[in-house]
N, CA and C atoms as an extended XYZ file, in Angstrom:
168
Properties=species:S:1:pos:R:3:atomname:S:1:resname:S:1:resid:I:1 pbc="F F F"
N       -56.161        0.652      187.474 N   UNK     1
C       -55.059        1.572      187.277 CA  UNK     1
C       -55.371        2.888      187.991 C   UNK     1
N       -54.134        3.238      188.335 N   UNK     2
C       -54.503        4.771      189.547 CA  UNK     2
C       -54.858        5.519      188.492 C   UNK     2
N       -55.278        6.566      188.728 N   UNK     3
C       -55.470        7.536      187.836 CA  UNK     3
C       -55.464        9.821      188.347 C   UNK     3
N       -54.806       10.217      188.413 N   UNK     4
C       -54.355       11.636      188.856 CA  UNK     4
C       -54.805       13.025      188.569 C   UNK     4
N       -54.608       13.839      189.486 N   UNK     5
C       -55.526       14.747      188.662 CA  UNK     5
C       -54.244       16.101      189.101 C   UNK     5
N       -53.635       17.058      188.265 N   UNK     6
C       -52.614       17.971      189.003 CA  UNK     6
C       -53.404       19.335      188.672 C   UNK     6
N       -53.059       19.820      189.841 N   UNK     7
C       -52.977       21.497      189.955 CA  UNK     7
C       -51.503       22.260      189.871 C   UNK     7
N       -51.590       23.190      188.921 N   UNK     8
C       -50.908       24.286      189.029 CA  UNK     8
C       -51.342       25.848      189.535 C   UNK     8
N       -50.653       25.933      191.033 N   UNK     9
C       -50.630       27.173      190.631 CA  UNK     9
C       -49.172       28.745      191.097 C   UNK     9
N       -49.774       29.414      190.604 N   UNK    10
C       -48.626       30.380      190.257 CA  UNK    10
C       -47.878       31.226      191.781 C   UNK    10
N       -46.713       30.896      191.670 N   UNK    11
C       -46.065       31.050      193.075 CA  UNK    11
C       -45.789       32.497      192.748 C   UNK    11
N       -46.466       33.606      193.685 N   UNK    12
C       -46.327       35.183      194.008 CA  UNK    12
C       -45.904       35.449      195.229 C   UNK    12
N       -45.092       36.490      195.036 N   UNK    13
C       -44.435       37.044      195.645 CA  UNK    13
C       -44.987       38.216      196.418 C   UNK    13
N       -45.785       37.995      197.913 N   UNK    14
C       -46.958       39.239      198.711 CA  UNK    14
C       -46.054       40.106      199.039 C   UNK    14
N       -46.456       41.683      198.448 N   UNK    15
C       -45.678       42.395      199.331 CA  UNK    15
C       -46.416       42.822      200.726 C   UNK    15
N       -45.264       43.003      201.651 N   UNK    16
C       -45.766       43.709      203.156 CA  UNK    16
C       -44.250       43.415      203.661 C   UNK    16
N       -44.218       43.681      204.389 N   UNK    17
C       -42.995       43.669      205.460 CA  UNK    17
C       -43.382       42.134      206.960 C   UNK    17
N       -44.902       42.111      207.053 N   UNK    18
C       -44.362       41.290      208.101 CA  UNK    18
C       -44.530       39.466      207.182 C   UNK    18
N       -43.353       39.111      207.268 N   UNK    19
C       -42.796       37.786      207.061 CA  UNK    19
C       -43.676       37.188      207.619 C   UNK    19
N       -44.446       37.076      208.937 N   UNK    20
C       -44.633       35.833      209.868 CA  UNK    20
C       -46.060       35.688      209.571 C   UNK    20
N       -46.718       36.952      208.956 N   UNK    21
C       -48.028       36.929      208.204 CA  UNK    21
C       -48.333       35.827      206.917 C   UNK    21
N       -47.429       36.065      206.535 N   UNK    22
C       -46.547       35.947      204.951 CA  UNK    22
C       -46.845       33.937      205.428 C   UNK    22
N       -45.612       33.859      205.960 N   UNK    23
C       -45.446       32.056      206.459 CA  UNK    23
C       -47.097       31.866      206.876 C   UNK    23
N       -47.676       32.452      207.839 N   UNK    24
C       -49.340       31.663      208.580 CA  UNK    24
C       -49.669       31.358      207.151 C   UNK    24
N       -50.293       32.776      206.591 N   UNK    25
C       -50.860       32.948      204.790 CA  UNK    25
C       -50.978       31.824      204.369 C   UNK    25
N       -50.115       31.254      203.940 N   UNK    26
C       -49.347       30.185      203.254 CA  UNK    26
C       -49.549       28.968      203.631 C   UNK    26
N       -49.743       28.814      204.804 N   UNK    27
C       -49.645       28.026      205.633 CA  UNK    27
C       -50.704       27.504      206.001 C   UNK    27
N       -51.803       28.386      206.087 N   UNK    28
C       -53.122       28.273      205.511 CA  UNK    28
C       -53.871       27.667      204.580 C   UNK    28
N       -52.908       28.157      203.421 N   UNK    29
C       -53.538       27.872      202.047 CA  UNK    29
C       -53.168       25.876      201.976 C   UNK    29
N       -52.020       26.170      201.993 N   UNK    30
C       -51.440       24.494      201.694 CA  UNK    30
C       -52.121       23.611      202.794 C   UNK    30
N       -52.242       24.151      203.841 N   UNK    31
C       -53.403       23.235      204.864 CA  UNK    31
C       -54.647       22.764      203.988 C   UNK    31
N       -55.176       23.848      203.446 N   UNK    32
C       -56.625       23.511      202.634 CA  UNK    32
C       -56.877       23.190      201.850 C   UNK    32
N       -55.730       23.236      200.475 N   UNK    33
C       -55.401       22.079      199.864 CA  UNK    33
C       -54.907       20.350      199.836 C   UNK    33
N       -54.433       20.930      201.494 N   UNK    34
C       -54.013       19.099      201.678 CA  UNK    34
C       -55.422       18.872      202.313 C   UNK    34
N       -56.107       19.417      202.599 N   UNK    35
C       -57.849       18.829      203.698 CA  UNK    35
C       -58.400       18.464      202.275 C   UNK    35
N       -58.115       18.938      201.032 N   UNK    36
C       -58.548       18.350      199.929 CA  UNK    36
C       -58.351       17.516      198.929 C   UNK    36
N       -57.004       17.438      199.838 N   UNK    37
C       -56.866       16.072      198.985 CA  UNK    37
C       -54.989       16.344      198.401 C   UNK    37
N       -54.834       17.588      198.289 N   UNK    38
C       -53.801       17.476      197.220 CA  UNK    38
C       -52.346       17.295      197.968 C   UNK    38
N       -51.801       17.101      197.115 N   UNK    39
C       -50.505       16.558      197.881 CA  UNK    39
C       -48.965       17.104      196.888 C   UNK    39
N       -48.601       18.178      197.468 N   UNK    40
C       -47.373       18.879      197.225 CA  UNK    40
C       -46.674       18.077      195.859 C   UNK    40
N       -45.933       18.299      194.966 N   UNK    41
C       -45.263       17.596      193.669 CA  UNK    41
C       -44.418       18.203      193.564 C   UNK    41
N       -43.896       19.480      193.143 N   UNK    42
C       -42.727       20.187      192.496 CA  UNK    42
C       -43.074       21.489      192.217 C   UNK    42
N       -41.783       22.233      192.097 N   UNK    43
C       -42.007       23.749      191.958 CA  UNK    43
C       -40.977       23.895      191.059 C   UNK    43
N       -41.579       24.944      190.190 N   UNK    44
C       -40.368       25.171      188.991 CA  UNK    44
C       -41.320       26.134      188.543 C   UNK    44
N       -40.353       27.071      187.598 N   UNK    45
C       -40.250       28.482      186.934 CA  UNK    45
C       -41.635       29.203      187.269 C   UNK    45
N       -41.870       29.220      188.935 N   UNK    46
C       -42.637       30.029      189.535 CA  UNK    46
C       -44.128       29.336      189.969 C   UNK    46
N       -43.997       28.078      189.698 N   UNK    47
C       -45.306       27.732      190.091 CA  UNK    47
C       -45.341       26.074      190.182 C   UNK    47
N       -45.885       26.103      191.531 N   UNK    48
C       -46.573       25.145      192.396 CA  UNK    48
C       -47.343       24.013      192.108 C   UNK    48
N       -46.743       22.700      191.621 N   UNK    49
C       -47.814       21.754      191.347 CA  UNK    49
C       -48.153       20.787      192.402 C   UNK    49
N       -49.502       20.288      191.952 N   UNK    50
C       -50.422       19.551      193.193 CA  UNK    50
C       -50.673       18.850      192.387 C   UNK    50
N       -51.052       17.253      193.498 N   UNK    51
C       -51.315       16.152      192.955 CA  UNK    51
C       -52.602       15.495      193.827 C   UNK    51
N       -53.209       14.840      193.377 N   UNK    52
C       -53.964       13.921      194.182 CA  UNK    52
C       -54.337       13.000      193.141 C   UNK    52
N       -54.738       11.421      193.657 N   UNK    53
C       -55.388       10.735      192.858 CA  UNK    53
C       -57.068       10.895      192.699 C   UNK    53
N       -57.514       10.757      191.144 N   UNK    54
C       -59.180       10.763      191.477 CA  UNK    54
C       -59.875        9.636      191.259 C   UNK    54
N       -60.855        9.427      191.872 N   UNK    55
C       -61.915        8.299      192.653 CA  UNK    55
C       -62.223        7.571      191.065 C   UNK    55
N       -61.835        7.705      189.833 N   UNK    56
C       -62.431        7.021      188.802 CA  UNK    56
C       -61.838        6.021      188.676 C   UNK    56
């Protein structure tokens, strides 16, 4: 049987003015979570869940 492991975390709002910082940022982050495995799920009342299956 598969078995899962989820992350939450809390979707904030950076202040600055440049946007395109803002998108790389981000863009960054979710890169290094997917090199680890996790894999995007759903977003609701401000925060970000992650999924991956674990090796047990």
């Amino acid at each position: 049987m598969k078995k899962y492991e989820y992350k939450f975390i809390k979707s904030e709002v950076k202040l600055g003015l440049d946007f395109n910082k803002k998108i790389r940022d981000e863009e960054t982050e979710w890169n290094r979570l997917g090199a680890e495995g996790w894999r995007f799920c759903k977003e609701g009342n401000g925060v970000l869940i992650f999924i991956r299956e674990t090796e047990d």
